[in-house]
N, C-alpha and C positions, 0 to 999 in steps of 0.2 A: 712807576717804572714798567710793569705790567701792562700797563694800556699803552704807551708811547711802544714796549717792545712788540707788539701786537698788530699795532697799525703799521709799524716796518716792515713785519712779515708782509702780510696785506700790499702792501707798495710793491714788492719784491717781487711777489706772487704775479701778480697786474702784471706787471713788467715783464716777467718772464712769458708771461704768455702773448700779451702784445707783439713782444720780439718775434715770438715763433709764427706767430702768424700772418705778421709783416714779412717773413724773410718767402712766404708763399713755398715750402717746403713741398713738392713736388713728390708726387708718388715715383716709383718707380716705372720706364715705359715698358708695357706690355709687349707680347710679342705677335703669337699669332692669334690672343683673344683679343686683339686690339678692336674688332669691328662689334665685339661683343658688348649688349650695356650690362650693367650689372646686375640689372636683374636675372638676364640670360647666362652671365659666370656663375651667378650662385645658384642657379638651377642646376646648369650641367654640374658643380660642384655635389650638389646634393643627388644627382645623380650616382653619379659616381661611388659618394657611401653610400649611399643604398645599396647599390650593386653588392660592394664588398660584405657590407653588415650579413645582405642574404647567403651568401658565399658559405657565409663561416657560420649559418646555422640560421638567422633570423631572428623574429621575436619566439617562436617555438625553441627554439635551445634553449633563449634567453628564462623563460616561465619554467623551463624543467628544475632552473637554479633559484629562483628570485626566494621560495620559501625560506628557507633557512637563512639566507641573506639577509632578508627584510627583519627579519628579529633580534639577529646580531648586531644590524644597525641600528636597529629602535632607540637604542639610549642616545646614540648621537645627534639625533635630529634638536637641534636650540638653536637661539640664535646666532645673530653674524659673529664668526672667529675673526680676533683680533689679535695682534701683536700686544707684547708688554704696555702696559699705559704709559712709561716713561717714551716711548717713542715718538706718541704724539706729540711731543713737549718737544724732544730732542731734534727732530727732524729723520729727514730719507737718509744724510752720511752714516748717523749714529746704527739705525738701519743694517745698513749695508757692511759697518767695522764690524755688526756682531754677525752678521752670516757670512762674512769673509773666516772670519776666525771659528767657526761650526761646520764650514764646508768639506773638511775632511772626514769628520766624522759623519756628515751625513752620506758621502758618497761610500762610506763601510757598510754604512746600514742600509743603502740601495743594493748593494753587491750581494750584501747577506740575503737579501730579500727575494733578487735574481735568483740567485743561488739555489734556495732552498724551493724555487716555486717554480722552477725548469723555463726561465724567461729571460730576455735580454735586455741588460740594463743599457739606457741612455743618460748621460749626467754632463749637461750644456752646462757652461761657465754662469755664473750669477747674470741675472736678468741686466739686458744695457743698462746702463742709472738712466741716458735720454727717454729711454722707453717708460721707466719706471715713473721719472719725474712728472711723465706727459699724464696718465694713468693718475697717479694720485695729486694731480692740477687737475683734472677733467673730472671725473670720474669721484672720487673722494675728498671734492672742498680742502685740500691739500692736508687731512689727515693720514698721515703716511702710514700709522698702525692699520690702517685695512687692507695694505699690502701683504699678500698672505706667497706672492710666490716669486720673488726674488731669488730664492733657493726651491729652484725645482729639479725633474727626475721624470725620466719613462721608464715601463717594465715593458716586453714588448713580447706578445705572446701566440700563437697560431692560430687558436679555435677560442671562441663564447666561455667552451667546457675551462680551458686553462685560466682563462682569467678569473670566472668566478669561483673556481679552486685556488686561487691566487689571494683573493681576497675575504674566503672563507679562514684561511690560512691565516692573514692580517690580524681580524676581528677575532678568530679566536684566543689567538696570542696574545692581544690586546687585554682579552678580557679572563683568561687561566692563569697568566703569568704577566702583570702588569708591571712596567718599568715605566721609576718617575723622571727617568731621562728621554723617553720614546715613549710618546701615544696616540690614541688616534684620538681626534679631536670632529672631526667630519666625516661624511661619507654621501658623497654625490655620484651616484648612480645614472650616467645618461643613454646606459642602455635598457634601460625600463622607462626613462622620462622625455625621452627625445623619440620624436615622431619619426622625421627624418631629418638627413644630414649628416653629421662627422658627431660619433660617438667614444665615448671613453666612462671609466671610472675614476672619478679623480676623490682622493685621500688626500685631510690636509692630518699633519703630526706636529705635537709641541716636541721639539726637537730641544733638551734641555732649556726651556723659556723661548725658542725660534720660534714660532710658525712654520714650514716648508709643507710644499706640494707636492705628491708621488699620483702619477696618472699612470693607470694600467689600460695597454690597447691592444686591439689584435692588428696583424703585421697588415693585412688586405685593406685597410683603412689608412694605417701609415701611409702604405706605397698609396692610395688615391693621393692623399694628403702631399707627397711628394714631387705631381704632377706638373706642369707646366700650370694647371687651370686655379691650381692654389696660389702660384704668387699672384693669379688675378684678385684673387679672393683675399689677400694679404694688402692687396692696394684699396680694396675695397673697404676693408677695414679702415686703414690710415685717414683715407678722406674721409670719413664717416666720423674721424676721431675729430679732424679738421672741422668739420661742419657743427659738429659738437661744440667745441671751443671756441669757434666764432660767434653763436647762440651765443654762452655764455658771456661773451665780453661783449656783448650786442654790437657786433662790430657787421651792420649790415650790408655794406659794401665789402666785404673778404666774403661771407657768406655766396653773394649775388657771381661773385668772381669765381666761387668752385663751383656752385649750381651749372656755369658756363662753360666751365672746362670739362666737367665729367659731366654722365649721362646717370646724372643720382636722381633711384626712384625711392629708394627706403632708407632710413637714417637712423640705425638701431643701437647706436649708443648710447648708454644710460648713464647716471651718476650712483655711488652708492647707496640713494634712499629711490631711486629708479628713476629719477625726473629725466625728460627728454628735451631732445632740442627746442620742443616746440613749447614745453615748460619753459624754460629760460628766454625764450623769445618773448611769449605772454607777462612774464614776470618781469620784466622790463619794457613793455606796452609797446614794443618795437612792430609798426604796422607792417613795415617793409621786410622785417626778418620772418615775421607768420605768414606772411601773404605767399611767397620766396617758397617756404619748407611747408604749407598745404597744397600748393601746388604742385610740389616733386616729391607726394606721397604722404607727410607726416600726418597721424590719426589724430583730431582733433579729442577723439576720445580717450586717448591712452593714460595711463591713471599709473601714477608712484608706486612705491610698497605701500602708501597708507591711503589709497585710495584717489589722491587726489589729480583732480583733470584739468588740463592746463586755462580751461574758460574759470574756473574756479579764482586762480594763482590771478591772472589778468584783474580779477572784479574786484577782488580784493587787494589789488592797488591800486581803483577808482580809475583804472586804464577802460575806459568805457566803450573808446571806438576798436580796442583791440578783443574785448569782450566781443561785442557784437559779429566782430568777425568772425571769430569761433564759435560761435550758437549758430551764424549762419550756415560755416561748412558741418556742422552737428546737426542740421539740418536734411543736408546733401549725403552723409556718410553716416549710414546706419551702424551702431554700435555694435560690439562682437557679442557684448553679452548685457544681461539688464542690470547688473553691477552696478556700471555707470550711471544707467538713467536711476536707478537708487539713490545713490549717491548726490545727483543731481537735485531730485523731489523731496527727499531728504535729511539733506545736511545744505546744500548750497542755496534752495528755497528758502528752510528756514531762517539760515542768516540774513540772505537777502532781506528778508522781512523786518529781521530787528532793528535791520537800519532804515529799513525805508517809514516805520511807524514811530523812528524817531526824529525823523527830518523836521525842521519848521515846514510850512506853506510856503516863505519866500525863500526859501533854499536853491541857490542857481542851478544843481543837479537833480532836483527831484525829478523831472521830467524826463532825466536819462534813467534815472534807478528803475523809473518807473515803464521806459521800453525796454530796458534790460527784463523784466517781470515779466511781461509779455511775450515775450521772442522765446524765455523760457518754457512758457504755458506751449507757445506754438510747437516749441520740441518734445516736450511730454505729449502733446497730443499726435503728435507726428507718428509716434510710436506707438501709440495708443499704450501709454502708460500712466493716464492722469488717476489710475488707483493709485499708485503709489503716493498720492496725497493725503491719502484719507487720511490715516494716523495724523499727520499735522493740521490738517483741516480740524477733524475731530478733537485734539488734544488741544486745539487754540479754544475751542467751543467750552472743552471743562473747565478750561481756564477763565472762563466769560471774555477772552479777549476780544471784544469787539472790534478793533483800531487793528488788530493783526490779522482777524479774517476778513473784515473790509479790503484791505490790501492783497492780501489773497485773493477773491473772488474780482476784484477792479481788474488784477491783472489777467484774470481768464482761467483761475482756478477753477475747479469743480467736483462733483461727486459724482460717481459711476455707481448708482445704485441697483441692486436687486430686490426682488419681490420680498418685502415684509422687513427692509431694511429701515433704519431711521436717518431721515434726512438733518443736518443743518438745523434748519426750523424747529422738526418734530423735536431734537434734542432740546433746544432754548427753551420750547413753552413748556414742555415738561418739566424741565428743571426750573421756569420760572423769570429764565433772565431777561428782565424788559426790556435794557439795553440792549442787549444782543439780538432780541425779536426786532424791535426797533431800526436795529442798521438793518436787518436781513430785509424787512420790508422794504425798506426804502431801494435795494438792491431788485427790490421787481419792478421798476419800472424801466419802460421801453424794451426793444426785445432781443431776443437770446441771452433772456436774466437768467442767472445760475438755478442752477436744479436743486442746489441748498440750501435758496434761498425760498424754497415752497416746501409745504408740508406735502410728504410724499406718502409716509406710513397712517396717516390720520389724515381725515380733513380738518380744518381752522375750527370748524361747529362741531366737531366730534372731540376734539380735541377740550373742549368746553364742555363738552358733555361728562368726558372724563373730570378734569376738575372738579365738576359740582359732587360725582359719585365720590369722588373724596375728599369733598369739602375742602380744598385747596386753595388756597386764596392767593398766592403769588402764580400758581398753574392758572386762574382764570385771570386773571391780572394783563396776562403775559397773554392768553388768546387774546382779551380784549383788543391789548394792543394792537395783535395782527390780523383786526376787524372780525372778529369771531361776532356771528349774531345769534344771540339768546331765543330768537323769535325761531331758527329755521328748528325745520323739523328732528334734522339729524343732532340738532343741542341739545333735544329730551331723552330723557331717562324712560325706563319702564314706565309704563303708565300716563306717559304723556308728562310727566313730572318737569317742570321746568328749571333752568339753571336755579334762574332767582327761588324757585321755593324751594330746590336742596341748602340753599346758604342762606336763606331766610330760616329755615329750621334749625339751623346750628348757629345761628344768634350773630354770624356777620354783616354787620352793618356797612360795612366800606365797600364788599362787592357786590352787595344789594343795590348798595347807589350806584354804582359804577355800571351795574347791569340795567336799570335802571337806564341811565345819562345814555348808557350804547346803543338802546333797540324801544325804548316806550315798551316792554313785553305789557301784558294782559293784567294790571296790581288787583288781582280779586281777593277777596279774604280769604279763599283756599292759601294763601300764601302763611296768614297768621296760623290760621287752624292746623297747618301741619307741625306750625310752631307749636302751637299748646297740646298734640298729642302724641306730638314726639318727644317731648319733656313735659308728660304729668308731673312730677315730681317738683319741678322749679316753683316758687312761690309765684300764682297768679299774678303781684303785683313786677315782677321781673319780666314776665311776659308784656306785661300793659305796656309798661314803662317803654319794650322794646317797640308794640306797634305805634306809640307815640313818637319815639323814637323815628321809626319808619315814617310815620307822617308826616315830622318835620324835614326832614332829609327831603322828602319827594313833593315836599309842596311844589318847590322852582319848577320842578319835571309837570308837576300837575294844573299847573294854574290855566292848560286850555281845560282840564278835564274837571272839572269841581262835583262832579258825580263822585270819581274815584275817590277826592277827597274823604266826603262824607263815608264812603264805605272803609276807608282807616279809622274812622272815630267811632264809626260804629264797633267794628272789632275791637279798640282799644277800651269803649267802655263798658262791653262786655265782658272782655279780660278782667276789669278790675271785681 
């Protein structure tokens, strides 16, 4: 019953919104900003508060107050305020009977507030329900408890000085004499957080279980706000809300039909977890509604509350030619901050990866996942942000994952190394992973091979020099692999000491042969004799048994050399 009442809502919802944007709801006609685009209305707009915000003092008034303010508010800052949880459930009517039947009492407690704080109260009738409805269909996935200002209220006041005596007033009341039918619940400050534009302080209060809004302003910004230029600014809005809501019902012909009527260059409506038009566009792989809204402005970069960028939403519905779109214009449009390309290199890289190292070879997509991987590398390096790999380069490496840094470095991954850092490579042979050396090698041939895929802090023969100085037998294992040779100079130890007679002393027999099979080095009985005086202690027949040992192992190696031979038997029956 629950799922059938669920998917009604759902229909209804659909419906309602189709309706309204089939009926092509027309802003209001301007008058003499008519020759204005919107960009240039909401300039002069913010002009204008500007003007007034400086009038009444500026940001120098504002900083004389913020002290004492900002402390009072400290406890309020959490997250998003919500309505009762039965209103989810209930809907916008339910809503609306219980701020219908709280409206008197909050316009007392507006007056009280006037009153006491030498201000002028404003108390408009409950929010349209059309307007509300739109709002929490747009805006809030038609969760109506995040409608917090159905019941709102202005105090309206002269100077900076009044208001933040107004709301020192509030806050302290709030918090010396706490009443569990009035509190404050919020405190949004936009004249400390707003750069420019149209400023206020907006208060939300649990009004006996309500939510309601109280915005404190000063009068120089009202009167802007009153202007002819505002109801430009107020249509400007509506279409923005339009363009929004055509996004989401990917209804890409309404969309193309307001682009053409109005002169939209920014489309700054958001949803309650902040996704934008061009989110919902991507997230329905709609080529003709991204194309549409990158073209009249929208940031292919712009990221949610929780980070996320609308190439992201796209990839992750395997919409791949709407992806590519947007890596392209992420390309063309440098991002605001490195957040995104964060975000990007990783969280979106690494995903990318898990699926592209779990594809078959005959996978009909692979060959997209796998330009999607590239187009990304060309953005990170676009920015020159291909550090921000490292960590996932690096952590794929501790992990021995071969098959995930292959795909990484295929796609055009890389390291941005510094003097005395450890590459790729340097990390595998030290730790040993043959696998891991093994793909990395294979990854140098032909050219502009990865920088991590070469030993960058060691060379390959020094690298083996280490080894043998710690007798290490997966660390020489692992240079061998990535053609370390035992003969060069740079693979001896003090003294000219070679690999093979460090691990000939310490009684390993498999990287003796193995060093042996890689380079024919020099098999003189210096090799045994460091054996027996490096371990007097061992019983002579231990030793024997080892250069017999040795001798069998190296015959195959030896059979052009039958000198060499004879000088293993001679060592070994000396040993005994």
């Amino acid at each position: 019953m629950h799922h059938a009442r669920r998917v009604e809502i759902e229909r209804n919802v659909e419906a309602l919104l189709r309706e309204k944007i089939q009926k092509k709801r027309k802003p209001e006609k301007l008058e003499k900003e008519d020759s204005l685009s919107f960009d240039e209305i909401e300039r002069e707009m913010a002009d204008r508060y500007n003007q007034a915000f400086e009038e009444a003092g500026g940001i120098d008034e504002v900083q004389c107050h913020v002290g004492e303010v900002n402390e009072l508010a400290r406890k309020y800052h959490r997250g998003r305020i919500r309505q009762d949880a039965g209103i989810e459930i209930l809907g916008l009517k339910a809503l609306y009977d219980l701020n219908t039947f709280w409206m008197e009492k909050f316009n007392l407690e507006v007056q009280r507030i006037a009153s006491h704080t030498i201000g002028i109260a404003q108390i408009p009738p409950l929010k349209g329900y059309s307007r509300a409805r739109t709002k929490v269909l747009t805006r809030y996935g038609n969760d109506c408890g995040c409608l917090t200002d159905v019941m709102r209220a202005s105090v309206i006041y002269n100077s900076i000085e009044e208001v933040y005596s107004a709301l020192r007033y509030l806050l302290r009341e709030d918090a010396l004499n706490p009443r569990p039918d009035l509190a404050v619940v919020e405190v949004n400050d936009r004249f400390q957080n707003c750069r420019e534009g149209y400023r206020d302080i907006s208060l939300l209060f649990d009004l006996s279980g309500v939510i309601c809004e109280l915005q404190l302003h000063i009068k120089g910004i009202i009167d802007a706000k009153k202007s002819g230029g505002h109801k430009a600014y107020r249509v400007q809005r509506e279409v923005n809300e339009l363009v929004f809501e055509a996004s989401v019902q990917n209804s890409a012909q309404d969309l193309s039909n307001l682009m053409k009527a109005y002169d939209i260059r920014r489309h700054s409506t958001r949803d309650k977890n902040g996704r934008s038009s061009l989110h919902y566009a991507a997230q329905h792989g709609s080529l003709s509604s991204a194309r549409v809204l990158l073209a009249t402005g929208s940031d292919p970069w712009a990221e949610d509350d929780a980070g996320v960028i609308p190439f992201e939403v796209a990839l992750k519905g395997k919409y791949f030619d709407a992806a590519s779109m947007l890596l392209s214009a992420m390309l063309q449009q440098e991002p605001i901050s490195r957040g995104c390309l964060a975000r990007l290199a990783q969280h979106v890289v690494p995903w990318w990866c898990g699926n592209v190292v779990c594809l078959p070879f005959a996978d009909p997509d692979l060959m997209r996942w796998r330009d999607i991987g590239r187009l990304m590398m060309d953005v990170l390096r676009r920015y020159k942000a291909m550090n921000l790999l490292e960590d996932v380069l690096t952590g794929a490496a501790k992990r021995g994952a071969a098959a995930t840094l292959r795909a990484l470095l295929s796609a055009g991954a890389d390291q941005v190394l510094g003097s005395g850092k450890e590459s790729l490579c340097d990390y595998a042979l030290r730790t040993g992973q043959i696998d891991l050396v093994k793909m990395l090698v294979c990854m140098r041939l032909g050219d502009g091979t990865p920088v991590g895929a070469h030993c960058f802090k060691e060379s390959v023969h020094s690298h083996l020099k280490l080894a043998a100085q710690a007798q290490d037998s997966a660390y020489a294992k692992a240079a061998l692999a990535a053609s370390a040779d035992p003969r060069q100079v740079s693979a001896r130890s003090v003294g000219k000491r070679t690999p093979l007679m460090c691990f000939a002393a310490g009684g390993d027999l498999e990287v003796c042969q193995a060093l042996v099979e890689s380079g024919h080095p020099d098999l003189s009985p210096h090799i045994f004799n460091a054996k027996l005086q490096e371990s007097p202690h061992e019983p002579k027949l231990q030793n024997s048994c080892f250069a017999i040992a040795l001798y069998t192992q190296f015959d195959k190696a030896s059979k052009s050399c039958p000198t060499i031979v004879y000088k293993f038997l001679r060592v070994a029956l000396h040993s005994c």
